[in-house]
Each structure stands twice: as structure tokens, then as C-alpha cells.
GUMAR-264724 format. One line per field, with one value per residue (C-alpha): residue in three letters; y, z, x; residue number from 1. Coordinates in steps of 0.05 Angstrom, whole numbers, plus 5000, padded with zeros to 4 digits. Each point is the difference from the previous one (the first is absolute). Layout:
<nodes>
rest <- (Ala_...);
yy <- (Y_...);
zz <- (Z_...);
xx <- (X_...);
nr <- (NUM_...);
</nodes>
This chain:
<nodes>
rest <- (Unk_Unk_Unk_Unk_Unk_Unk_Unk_Unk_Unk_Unk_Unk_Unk_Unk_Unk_Unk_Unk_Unk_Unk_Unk_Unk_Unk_Unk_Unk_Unk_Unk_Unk_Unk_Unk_Unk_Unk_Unk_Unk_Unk_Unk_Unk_Unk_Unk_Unk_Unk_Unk_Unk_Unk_Unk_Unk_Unk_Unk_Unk_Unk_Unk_Unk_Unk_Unk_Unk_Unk_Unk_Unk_Unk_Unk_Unk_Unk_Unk_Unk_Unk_Unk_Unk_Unk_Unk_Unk_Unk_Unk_Unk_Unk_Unk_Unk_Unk_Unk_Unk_Unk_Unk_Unk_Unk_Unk_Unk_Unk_Unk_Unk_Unk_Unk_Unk_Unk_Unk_Unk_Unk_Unk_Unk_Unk_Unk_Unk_Unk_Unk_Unk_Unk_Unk_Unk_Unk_Unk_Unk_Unk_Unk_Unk_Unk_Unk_Unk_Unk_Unk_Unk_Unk_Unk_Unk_Unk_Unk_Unk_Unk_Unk_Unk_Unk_Unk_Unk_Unk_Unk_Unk_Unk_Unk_Unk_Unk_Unk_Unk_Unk_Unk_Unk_Unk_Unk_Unk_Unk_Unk_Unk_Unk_Unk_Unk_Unk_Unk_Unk_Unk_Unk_Unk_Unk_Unk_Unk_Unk_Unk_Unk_Unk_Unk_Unk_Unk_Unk_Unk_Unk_Unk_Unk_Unk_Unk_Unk_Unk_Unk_Unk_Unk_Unk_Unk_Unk_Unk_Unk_Unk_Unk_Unk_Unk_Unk_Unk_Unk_Unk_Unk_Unk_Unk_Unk_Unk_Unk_Unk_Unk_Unk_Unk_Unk_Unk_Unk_Unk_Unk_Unk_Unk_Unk_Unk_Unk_Unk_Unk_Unk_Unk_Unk_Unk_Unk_Unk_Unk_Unk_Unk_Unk_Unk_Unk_Unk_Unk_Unk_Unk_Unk_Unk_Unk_Unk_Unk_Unk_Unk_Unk_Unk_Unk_Unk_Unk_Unk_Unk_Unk_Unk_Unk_Unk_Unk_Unk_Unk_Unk_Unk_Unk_Unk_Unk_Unk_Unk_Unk_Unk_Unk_Unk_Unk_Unk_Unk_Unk_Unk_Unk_Unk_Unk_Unk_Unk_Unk_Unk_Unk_Unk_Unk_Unk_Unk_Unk_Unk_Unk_Unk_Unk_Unk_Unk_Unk_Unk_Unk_Unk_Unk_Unk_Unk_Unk_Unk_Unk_Unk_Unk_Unk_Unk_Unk_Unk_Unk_Unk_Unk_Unk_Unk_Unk_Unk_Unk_Unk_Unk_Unk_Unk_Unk_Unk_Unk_Unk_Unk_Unk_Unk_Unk_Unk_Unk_Unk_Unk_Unk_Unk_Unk_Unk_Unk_Unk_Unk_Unk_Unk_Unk_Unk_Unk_Unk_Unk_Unk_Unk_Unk_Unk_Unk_Unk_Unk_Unk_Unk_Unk_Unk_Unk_Unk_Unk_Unk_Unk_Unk_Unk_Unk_Unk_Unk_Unk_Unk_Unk_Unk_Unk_Unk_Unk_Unk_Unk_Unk_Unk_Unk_Unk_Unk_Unk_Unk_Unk_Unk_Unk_Unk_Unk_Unk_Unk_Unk_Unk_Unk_Unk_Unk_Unk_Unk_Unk_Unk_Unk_Unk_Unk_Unk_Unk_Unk_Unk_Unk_Unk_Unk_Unk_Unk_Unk_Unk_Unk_Unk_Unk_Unk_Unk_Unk_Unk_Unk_Unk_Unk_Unk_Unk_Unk_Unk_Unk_Unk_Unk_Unk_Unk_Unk_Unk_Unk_Unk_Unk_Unk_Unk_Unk_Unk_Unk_Unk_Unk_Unk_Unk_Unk_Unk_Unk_Unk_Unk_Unk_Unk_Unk_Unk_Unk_Unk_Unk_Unk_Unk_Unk_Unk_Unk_Unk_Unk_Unk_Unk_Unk_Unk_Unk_Unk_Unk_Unk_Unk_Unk_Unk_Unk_Unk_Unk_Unk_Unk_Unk_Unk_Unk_Unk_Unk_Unk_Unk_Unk_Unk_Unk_Unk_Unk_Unk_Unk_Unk_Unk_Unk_Unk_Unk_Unk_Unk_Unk_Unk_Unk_Unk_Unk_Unk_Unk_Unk_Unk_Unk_Unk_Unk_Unk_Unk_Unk_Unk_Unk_Unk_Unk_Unk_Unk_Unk_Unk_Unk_Unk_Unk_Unk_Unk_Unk_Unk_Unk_Unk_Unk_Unk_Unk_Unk_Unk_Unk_Unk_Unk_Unk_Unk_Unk_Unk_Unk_Unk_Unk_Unk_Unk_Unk_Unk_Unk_Unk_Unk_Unk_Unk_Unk_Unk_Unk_Unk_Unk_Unk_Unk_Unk_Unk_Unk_Unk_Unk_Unk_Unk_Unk_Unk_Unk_Unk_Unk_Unk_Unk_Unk_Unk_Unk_Unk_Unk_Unk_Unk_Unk_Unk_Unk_Unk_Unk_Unk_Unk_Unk_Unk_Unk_Unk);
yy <- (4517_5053_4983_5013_5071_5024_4974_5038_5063_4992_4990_5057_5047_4970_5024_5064_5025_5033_5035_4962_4950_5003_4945_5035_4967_5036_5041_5062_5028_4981_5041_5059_4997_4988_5064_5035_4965_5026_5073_5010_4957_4974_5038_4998_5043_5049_4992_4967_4935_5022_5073_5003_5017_5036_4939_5031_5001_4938_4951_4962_5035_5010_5035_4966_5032_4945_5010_5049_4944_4940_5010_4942_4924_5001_4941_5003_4979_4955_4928_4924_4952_4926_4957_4991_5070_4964_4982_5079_5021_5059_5032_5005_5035_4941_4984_4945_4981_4998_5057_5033_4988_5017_5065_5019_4970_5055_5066_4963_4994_5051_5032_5009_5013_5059_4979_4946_4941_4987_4922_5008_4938_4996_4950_5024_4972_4983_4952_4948_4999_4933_5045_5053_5005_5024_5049_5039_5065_5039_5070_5060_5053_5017_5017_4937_4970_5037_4988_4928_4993_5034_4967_4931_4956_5012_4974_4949_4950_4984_4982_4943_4980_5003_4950_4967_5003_5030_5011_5061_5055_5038_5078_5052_5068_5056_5073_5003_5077_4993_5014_4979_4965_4950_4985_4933_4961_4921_4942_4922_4963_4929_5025_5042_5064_5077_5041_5078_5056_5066_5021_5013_5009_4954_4950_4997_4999_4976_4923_4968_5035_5000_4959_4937_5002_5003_4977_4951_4980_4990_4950_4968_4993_4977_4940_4988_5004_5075_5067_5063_5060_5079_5002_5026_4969_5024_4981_5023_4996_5002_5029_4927_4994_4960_4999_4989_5001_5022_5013_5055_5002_5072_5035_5067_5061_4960_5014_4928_5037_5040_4938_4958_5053_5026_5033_4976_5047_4945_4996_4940_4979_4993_4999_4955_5012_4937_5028_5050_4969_4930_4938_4925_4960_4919_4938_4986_4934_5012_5008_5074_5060_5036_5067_5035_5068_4985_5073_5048_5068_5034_5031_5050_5058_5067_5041_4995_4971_5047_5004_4985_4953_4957_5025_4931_5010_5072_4972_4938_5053_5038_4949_4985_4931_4980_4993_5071_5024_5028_5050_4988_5070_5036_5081_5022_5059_5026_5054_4938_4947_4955_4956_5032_4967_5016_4979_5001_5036_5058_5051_5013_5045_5071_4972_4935_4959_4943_4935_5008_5056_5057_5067_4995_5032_4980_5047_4962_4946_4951_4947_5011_4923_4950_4963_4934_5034_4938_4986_4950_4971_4942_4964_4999_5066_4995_5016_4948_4950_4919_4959_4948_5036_4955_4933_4952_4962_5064_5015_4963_5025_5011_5049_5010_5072_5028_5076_5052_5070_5003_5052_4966_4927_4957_5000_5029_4925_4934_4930_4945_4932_4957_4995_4999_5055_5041_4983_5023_5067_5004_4980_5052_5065_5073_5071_5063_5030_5076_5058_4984_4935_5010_5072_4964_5000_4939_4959_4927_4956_4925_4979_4924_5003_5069_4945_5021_5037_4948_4929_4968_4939_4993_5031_4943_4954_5045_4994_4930_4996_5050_4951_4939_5030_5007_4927_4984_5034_4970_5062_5059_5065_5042_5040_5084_5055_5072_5072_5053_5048_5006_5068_5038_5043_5057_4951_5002_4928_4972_4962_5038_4957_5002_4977_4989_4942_4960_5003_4952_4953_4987_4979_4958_4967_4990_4958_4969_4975_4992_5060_5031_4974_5035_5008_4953_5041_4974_5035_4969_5007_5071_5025_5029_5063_5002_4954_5053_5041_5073_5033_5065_5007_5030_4950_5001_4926_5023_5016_4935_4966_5034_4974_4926_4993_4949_5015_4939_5045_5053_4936_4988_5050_4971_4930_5012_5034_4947_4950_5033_5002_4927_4987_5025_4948_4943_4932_5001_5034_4957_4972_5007_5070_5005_4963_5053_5054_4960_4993_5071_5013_4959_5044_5062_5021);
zz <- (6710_4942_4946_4926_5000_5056_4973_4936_5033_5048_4938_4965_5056_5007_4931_4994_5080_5023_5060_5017_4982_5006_4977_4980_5023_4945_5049_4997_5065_4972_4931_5038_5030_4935_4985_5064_4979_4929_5015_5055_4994_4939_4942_4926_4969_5066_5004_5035_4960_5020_4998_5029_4948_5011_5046_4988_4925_5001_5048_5025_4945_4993_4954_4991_4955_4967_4983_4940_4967_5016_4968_4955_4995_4971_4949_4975_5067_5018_4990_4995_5014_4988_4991_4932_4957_4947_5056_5016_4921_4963_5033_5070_5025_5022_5040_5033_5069_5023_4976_5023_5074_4991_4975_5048_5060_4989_4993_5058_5049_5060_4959_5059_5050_5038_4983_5020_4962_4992_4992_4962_5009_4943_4967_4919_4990_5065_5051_4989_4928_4981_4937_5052_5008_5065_4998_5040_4982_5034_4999_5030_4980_5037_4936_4966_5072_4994_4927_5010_5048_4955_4942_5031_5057_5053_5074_5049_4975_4939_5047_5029_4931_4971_5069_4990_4926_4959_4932_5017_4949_5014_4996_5016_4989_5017_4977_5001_4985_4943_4947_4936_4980_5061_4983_4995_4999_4996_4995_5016_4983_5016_5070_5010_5012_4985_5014_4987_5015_4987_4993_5050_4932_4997_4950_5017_5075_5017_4977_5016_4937_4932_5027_5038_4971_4924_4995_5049_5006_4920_5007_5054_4961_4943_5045_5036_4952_5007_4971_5028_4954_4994_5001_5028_5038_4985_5011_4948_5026_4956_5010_5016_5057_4957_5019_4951_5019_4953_4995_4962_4989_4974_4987_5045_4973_4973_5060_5043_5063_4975_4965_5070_5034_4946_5012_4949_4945_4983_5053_5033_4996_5058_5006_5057_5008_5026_4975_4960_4988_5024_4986_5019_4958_5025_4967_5042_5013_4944_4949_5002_5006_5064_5020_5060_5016_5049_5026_5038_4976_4938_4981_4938_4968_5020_4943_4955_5059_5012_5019_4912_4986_5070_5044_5041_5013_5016_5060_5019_5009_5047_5036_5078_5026_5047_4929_4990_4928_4979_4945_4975_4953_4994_4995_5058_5011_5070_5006_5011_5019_4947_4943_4928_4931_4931_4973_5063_5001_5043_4977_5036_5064_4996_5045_4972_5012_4951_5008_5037_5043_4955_4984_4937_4964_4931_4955_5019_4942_5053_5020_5078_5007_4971_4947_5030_5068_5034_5058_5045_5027_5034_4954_5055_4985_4942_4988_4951_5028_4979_5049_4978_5012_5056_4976_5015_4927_4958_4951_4938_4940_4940_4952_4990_4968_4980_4975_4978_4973_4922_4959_4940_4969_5070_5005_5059_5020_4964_5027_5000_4959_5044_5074_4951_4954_5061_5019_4932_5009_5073_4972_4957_5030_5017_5005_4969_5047_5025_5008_5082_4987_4945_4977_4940_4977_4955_5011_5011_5052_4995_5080_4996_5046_5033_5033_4961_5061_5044_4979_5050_4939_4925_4968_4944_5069_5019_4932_5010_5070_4982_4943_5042_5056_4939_4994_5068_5008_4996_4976_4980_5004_4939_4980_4970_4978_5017_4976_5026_4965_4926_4975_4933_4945_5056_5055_5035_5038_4970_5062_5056_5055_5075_5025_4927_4987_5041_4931_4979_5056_4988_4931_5030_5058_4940_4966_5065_5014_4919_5005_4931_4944_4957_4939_4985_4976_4979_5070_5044_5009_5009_5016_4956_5006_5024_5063_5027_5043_4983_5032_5025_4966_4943_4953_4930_4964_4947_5061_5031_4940_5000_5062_4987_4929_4985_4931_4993_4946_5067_5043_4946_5040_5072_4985_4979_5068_5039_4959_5021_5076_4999_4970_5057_5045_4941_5001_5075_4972_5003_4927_5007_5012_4933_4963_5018_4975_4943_4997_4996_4950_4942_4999_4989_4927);
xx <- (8716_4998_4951_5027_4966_5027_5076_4981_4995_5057_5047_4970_5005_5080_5011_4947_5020_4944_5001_4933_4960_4919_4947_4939_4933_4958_4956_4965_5028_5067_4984_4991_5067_5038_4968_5018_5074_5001_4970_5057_5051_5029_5015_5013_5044_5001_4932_4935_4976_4923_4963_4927_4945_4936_4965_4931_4999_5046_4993_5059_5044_5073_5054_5059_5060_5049_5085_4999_5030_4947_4934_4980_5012_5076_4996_5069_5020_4951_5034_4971_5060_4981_5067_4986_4998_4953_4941_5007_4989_5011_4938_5049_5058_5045_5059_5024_4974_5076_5011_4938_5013_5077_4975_4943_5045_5042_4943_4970_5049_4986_4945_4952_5052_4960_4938_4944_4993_4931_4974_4931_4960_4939_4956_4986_4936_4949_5026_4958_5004_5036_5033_5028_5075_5031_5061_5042_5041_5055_5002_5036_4942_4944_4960_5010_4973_4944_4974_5016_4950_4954_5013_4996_4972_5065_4996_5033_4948_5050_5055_4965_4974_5071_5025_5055_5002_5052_4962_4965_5011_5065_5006_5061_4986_5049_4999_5077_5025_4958_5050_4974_5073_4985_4928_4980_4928_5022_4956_5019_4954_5019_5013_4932_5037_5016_5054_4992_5047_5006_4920_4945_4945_4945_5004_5079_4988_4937_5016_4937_4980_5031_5050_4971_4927_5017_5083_5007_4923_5003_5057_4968_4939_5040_5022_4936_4946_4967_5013_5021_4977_4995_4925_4939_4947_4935_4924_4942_4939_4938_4924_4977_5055_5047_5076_5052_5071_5064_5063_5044_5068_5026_5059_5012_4968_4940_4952_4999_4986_4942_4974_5002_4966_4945_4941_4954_4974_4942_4939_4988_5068_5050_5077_5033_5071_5048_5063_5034_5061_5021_4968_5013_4976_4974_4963_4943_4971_4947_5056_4987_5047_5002_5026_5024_5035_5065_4993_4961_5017_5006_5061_4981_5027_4967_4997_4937_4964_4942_4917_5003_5042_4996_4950_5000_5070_4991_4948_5050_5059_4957_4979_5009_5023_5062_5040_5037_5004_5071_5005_5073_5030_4927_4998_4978_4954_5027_4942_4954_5047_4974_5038_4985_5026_4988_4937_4961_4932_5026_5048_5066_4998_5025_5066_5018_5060_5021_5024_5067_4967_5023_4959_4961_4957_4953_5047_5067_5006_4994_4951_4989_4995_5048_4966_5008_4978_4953_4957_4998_4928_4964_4954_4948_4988_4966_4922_5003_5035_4980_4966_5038_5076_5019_4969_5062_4983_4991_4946_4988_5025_4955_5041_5077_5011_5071_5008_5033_5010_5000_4971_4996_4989_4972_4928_4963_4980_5016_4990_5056_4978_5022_5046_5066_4980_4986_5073_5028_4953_5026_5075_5000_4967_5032_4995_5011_5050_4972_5044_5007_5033_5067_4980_4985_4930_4972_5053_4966_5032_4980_4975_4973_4941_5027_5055_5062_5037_4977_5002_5054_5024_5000_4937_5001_4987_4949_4960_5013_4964_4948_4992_4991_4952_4960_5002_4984_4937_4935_4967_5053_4982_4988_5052_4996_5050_4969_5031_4961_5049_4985_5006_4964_5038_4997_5041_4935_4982_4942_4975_4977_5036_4992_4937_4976_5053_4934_4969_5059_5000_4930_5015_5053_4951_4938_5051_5025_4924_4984_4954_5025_5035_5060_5036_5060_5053_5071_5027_4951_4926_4969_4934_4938_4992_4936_5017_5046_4949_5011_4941_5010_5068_5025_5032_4968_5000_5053_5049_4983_5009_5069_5031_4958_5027_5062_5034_5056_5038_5014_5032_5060_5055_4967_5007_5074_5022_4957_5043_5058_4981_4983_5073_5038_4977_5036_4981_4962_4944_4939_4985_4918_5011_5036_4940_4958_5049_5002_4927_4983_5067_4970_4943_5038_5007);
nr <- (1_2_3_4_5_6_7_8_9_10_11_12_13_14_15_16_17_18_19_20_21_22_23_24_25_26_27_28_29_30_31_32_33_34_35_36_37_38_39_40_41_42_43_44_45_46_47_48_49_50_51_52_53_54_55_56_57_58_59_60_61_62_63_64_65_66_67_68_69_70_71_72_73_74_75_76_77_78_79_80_81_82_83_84_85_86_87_88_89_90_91_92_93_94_95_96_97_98_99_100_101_102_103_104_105_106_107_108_109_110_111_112_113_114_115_116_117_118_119_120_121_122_123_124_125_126_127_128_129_130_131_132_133_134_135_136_137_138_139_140_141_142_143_144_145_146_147_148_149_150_151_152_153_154_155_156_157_158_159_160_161_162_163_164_165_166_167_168_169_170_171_172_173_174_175_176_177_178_179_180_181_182_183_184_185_186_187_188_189_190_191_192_193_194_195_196_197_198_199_200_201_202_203_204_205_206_207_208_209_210_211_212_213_214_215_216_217_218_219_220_221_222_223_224_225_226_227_228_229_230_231_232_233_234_235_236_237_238_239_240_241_242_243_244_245_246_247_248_249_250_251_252_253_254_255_256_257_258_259_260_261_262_263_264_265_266_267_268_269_270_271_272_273_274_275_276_277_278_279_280_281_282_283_284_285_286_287_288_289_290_291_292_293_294_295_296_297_298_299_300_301_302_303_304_305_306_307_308_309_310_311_312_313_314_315_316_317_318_319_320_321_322_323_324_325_326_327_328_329_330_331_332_333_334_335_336_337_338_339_340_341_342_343_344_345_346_347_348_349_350_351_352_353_354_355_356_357_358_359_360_361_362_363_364_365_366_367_368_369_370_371_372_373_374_375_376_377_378_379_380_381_382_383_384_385_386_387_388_389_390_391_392_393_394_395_396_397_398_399_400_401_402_403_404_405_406_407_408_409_410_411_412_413_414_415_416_417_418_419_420_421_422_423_424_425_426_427_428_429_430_431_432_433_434_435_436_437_438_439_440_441_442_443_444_445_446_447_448_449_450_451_452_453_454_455_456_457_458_459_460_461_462_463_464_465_466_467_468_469_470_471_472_473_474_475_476_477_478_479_480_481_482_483_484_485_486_487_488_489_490_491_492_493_494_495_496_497_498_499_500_501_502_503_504_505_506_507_508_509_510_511_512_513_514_515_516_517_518_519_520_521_522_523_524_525_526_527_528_529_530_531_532_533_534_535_536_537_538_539_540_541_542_543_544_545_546_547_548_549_550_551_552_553_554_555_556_557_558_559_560_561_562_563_564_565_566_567_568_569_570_571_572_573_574_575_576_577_578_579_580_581_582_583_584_585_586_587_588_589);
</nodes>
């Protein structure tokens, strides 16, 4: 007798009609032939989903080329349909569920027909973790097959786990024609499933990702207790051998990657990397917080990533296990064989060709990579890899730390009162958009803990569950706002950044284990600056003092558009969230 997995499929593949059907068992001999499959046999856009790179230089290492027309996470058509427009909230696209499926019925039906339907069995987070979630996704592309497995824990073991149940997580995944008028990402929440046509990108395709382990996982969190954020996973370790695990939750642009993966600028010091942008969030038994990363890949963008900015990255990318790594819209310097993108320590090859495989050349105007151009990598490849990544409980969480890009007004560290004033500083955080994101410089976005694009319900709820997880917890961790991206008169950042930003996170462990005190502020608490370590850097005390300094007259215009961000979520929005606004309002003159 069928089980309800295998009468899932079968009804997909009667609406979808592939030409065949194939149940990937997650193994490396299996990878290589999904290769072999997209190098020779399927195309996009006339052409082969996989080019071989240099395998000297780059171990393991693919190029792949997307539609011209699919190259980022497409928001506007990215959908949450609850029943019920009002659990949804003006943070979501919504439609109804009815209407939804009416919808997608119709750009699904026959989408695959000369294709394979691909069933993609995975676990996000490690099998015997009693937080992990197991999930299955459909898909008619060999390169979402591919990154799938490296981005999460895929093989026929999840099948027998999932048995005869029918509340696994649900995926469909087609690429369509991809025409961008019948492009749809669409979540369900209540029924553990998403639906996407029309795009073989990442975020949009790949639905183990944004789309189960922050939209679906945050309602399911919602309902059973846990949180599902847009954080980093991080270890510092200390001369004495001292680990102290944290969390970060930042917008895109604001360097979460290169924070996960720092090498550290201060000796003695260590970096452990968990995760660089998913984390599950658990009360343990000792009425502490817990964190694990669901996934077992990064998926980050390319450009800026260099020996400078990254270096552990650079090594992980170069790495050799039975994980390939996909390059996906990189230049490409053909002399060499090797991807190239701006901002990476070696200039571009005399012949060059840029992200759809076109000639190009320095002079042109043109960026030879697309500026969202990513890679795709197994975690296991990197040098600095925790000890603790596949712990089935997690780590324990010490620190809480949300960011963002502002050149003026936030300190370079501040620490929250209390677990609900670090809500209200969470609630209320954003970014200076840069010119890559609306051609719009300065522009400042409001992104409550970097989860606006991806919080699957009601944001006011999600205050209100942040709010009481708080309350649950024995011993909460400490909460921090960080902006490594104050500028001088000149538009020069004051901070150094990369592998410096340790200086900052040992402030932020010091007060974690009551090694240092700091100066209460109206904003939060904020260090002295003599506790921030600057040896061997060049950051004069009156510069310090800059970026450290709270002046309540400058938060009048802020506290006004916070006031009008908290409005648009009406009379949901958590009243002990509005005490703190309030709070901080009566001290502005």
C-alpha cells in the first residue's frame, strides 16, 4: 500500500507530467551523475546547466549560468497565504489559499512534461536532533538537485524517518519557461508546504532555504514554542580556552558571512563558525537558549568575498570533499578556466567572459559578474568549522546581537537593558540601503531582526513571541545592536571592520561574563572607551568617542519614523514594546 509520500508525488507528477520520475538517495556517486546529467543533457536557455572549472585551483567546482531574467530572490512575488489576511500582516504578500492553488494549478499543469521530476529527500538540521524537521521537494532541475544536497542533509534515510506520516514538510519546485509574468514563490503554512514556479534561483528555488527554514519554520515555531531567525552562529574563543556562543541577525549588505567566518585580528582569540545564516532557536532543559543551524552549506554572494575581506571563505571555497561547489553567474576567466568577480584579490584575465558567457573586458561599463552572483559550498569545508556544528541539542547561547548599516546616529556597540528592550532595539533596526540594492543611496529600510522579507505571520505576533521566549528563559541571553559602518565628515568609516569587529565582540563577551562594566546611556548601555581593545589599530579616543557617544536631541526624527513603522502593524502590536518606545521618547527634548 502507498504511504502518504509516495501519493504526494504521484499526484504531483499527474498534474506537473514529467517524463520521469527519480528519488534521489543523497549519495556522492549519485552527485557525480547529476553533474554528468547537467553538463550534457539538460539545458537552460539553449544551454548546459553545469560548465567545468579549473579542478586544480578549484576543487570540485562548477559554473552554472541562470535565465537572464532569474537572478535574485523576487519578493514581490513571493506570497504567505494563511486563511485569514490579518495572521499574514502587512509585512507579507497575501492571497488566499483557494486562490493560491487555483492559480498555481493552472502555471503548473504539464510544467515538467519532458523533463524528470526529481523527489529530494532531506533532513534541515541533523537527524537525530529532536528540533530537526524532515522535508521533501520536487524538482525538475538538475541544479537545484544538486545544491540541495549541498545545502542540506539529503538521502533515503528521511524516507524511512518520514514512514507513514503525512506531516513532513511539503515542497514543489518547477522552473516553468521562466517568464517573469508566471513567477510565483507561495507559502502555506497551515499545510507545511511551498509551491514555486517560474524560477530555478536560489532563495526562490531552493525551498529548504528562505522558504521552509525562516517562513514556514517561523510559523511553526510560532505554534510550538521556538524561533526560527536570520542569524549567525558563531563561537569566540578566548586565550584561556573559553567558548562563548552568539548569535547575529543582519540585514544583507552588512557583512553576516564575513562575521560567521572571521579571522580574528586580536591574538589569542579564535572564531568558530556554526552558521552563517539560519538559526533554530530551542529552550533547553536548563531554561537556556539553544541554537542550531538547519543547513550544511553556505549560500553567499560572491562579490567582495576575497583573501581581505573573507579569507576563511576563500579556503572553504577551495576546498575538496564529496560536496561540489557551484558558482552560479560569476565572470569567468577562460584563459585559466577559473570563476573571477569583482572585488576578488586577482584581477580579471586578459580573455574574460561575464556572467551570461559574453566577451568582456574592464573598459565595458559592465560588471563581469552579476552583483548578486553566489556560490554554493559544503560547510564541512571550512578551516574553521565548530566542533560543536552537528551537536543534535545546539550550543548554548550567551549573546543575541542584531545590526545594521547606518552611517550616522547608532553607536558602534550598545547593550539592551533588559530581554524586552532588546526586543524594541531588535523591533526597530534597519539599514541604509547601498547603491546595489534601489540605486538609491541612504535610503534607510526598517528590517526587524534582518526578518522583514521572511517572517511567514504577523510581525506584531512575532514581537509578541520574541517577547514571551524572553519570559520563559531561566537565564536570557544578553542582547546588542552593532554598526560597523559609521562614517567621518570625509564619508570615511570610522571602524576598521573585518577581522577587527573581534575587538567588539570581546566587549560584548566581558559584559556577557561581568568582566567590564559600561556607561548607561538613554539608548542602551555602551562601553568605556578604554575597554574596547584598540591595540595595534588606529582609532584615536576622540573618534571612538564619536561612534560611542549617544546625543538624545539627534534621536527626535528616528523615533518619529520608528513610531510610524510600529503603527502599520495597528492594534496587534505588542504593548511592552511600545513602553519602551515610549521610554526612550520622554527623554528626548
Amino acid at each position: 500500500m502507498a504511504t502518504p509520500l509516495e501519493k504526494w508525488v504521484e499526484q504531483q507528477a499527474q498534474l506537473t507530467k514529467p517524463d520521469r520520475i527519480y528519488w534521489c538517495d543523497g549519495s556522492e556517486e549519485e552527485a557525480r551523475r547529476l553533474m554528468q546529467v547537467g553538463m550534457e543533457q539538460e539545458k537552460i536557455n539553449g544551454k548546459p546547466i553545469f560548465y567545468l572549472l579549473n579542478q586544480e585551483k578549484w576543487p570540485v567546482a562548477y559554473l552554472h549560468r541562470s535565465h537572464p531574467t532569474d537572478v535574485a530572490r523576487t519578493e514581490h512575488l513571493t506570497y504567505v497565504c494563511h486563511p485569514d489576511k490579518e495572521i499574514a500582516g502587512p509585512n507579507n504578500n497575501w492571497m488566499h489559499p483557494d486562490e493560491a492553488k487555483k492559480l498555481l494549478t493552472r502555471l503548473s499543469d504539464g510544467c515538467m512534461r519532458g523533463r524528470t521530476m526529481y523527489v529530494l529527500p532531506y533532513m534541515m538540521g541533523h537527524p537525530e536532533s529532536p528540533f530537526a524537521k524532515a522535508c521533501v521537494q520536487l524538482t525538475d532541475v538538475s541544479y537545484v538537485a544538486v545544491s540541495m544536497r549541498i545545502m542540506t542533509r539529503m538521502g533515503k534515510t528521511v524516507i524511512e524517518k518520514i514512514g507513514n506520516r503525512d506531516d513532513f514538510v511539503k515542497g514543489l519546485h518547477s522552473v516553468g519557461d521562466f517568464d517573469p509574468e508566471k513567477r510565483f514563490i507561495m507559502h502555506f503554512p497551515d499545510e507545511h508546504l511551498v509551491w514555486s514556479v517560474g524560477s530555478g534561483y536560489g532563495g526562490n528555488a531552493l525551498l529548504g532555504k528562505k522558504c521552509f527554514s525562516l517562513r514556514i519554520a517561523s510559523w511553526l515555531g510560532y505554534q510550538e514554542g521556538w524561533l526560527a531567525e536570520h542569524m549567525v552562529i558563531m563561537g569566540i574563543e578566548d586565550p584561556q580556552g573559553n567558548i562563548t556562543y552568539i548569535t547575529a541577525a543582519m540585514p544583507s549588505a552588512c557583512g553576516k558571512t564575513n562575521l560567521a567566518m572571521m579571522e580574528s585580528a586580536l591574538p589569542g582569540y579564535k572564531i568558530w563558525t556554526i552558521g552563517d545564516d539560519i538559526a533554530w532557536f530551542h529552550i533547553g532543559d536548563d531554561g537556556r537558549l539553544y541554537a542550531i543551524n538547519p543547513e550544511i552549506g553556505f549560500f553567499g554572494v560572491a562579490p567582495g568575498t576575497s583573501m581581505k575581506t573573507n579569507p576563511n571563505m576563500m579556503r572553504t571555497l577551495k576546498g575538496k570533499n564529496f560536496y561540489p561547489t557551484l558558482f552560479t553567474n560569476t565572470g569567468l576567466n577562460v584563459d585559466t578556466n577559473e570563476p573571477w568577480w569583482e572585488g576578488m584579490d586577482d584581477p580579471p584575465g586578459k580573455n574574460m567572459l561575464d556572467w551570461q558567457g559574453n566577451p568582456w573586458t574592464s573598459e565595458s561599463g559592465k560588471n563581469a559578474a552579476h552583483p548578486n552572483s553566489r556560490f554554493t559550498v559544503s560547510i564541512y569545508n571550512t578551516p574553521c568549522l565548530s566542533k560543536e556544528f552537528d551537536n543534535p541539542d545546539g550550543v548554548p547561547i550567551s549573546a543575541v546581537i542584531f545590526g545594521g548599516r547606518r552611517t550616522k546616529l547608532i553607536p558602534l556597540v550598545v547593550e539592551a537593558f533588559s530581554w524586552e528592550h532588546g526586543v524594541f532595539m531588535g523591533a526597530r533596526s534597519g539599514s541604509e540601503t547601498t547603491a546595489a540594492a534601489i540605486h538609491k543611496v541612504g535610503v534607510l529600510r526598517r528590517d526587524p531582526m534582518a526578518m522583514l522579507p521572511f517572517c511567514g505571520y504577523n510581525m506584531a505576533d512575532y514581537f509578541s513571541h520574541w517577547i514571551s521566549m524572553g519570559r520563559k528563559m531561566k537565564n536570557p541571553p544578553k542582547i546588542f545592536t552593532v554598526n560597523w559602518f559609521r562614517t567621518d565628515e570625509n564619508g570615511k568609516f570610522i571602524w576598521p571592520g573585518f577581522g577587527e569587529n573581534i575587538r567588539v565582540l570581546k566587549w560584548i563577551i566581558d559584559r556577557v561574563h561581568n568582566k567590564v562594566s559600561g556607561r548607561e546611556t538613554p539608548i542602551g548601555i555602551v562601553p568605556h572607551i578604554n575597554d574596547i581593545e584598540r591595540t595595534g589599530i588606529d582609532v584615536p579616543d576622540e573618534k571612538l568617542k564619536t561612534i560611542l557617544d549617544v546625543d538624545v536631541k539627534d534621536w527626535k526624527e528616528e523615533l518619529e519614523d520608528i513610531k510610524k513603522f510600529f503603527e502599520s502593524f495597528g492594534k496587534r502590536f505588542p504593548e511592552e514594546l511600545w513602553k519602551e518606545y515610549e521610554k526612550l521618547n520622554r527623554q528626548v527634548p
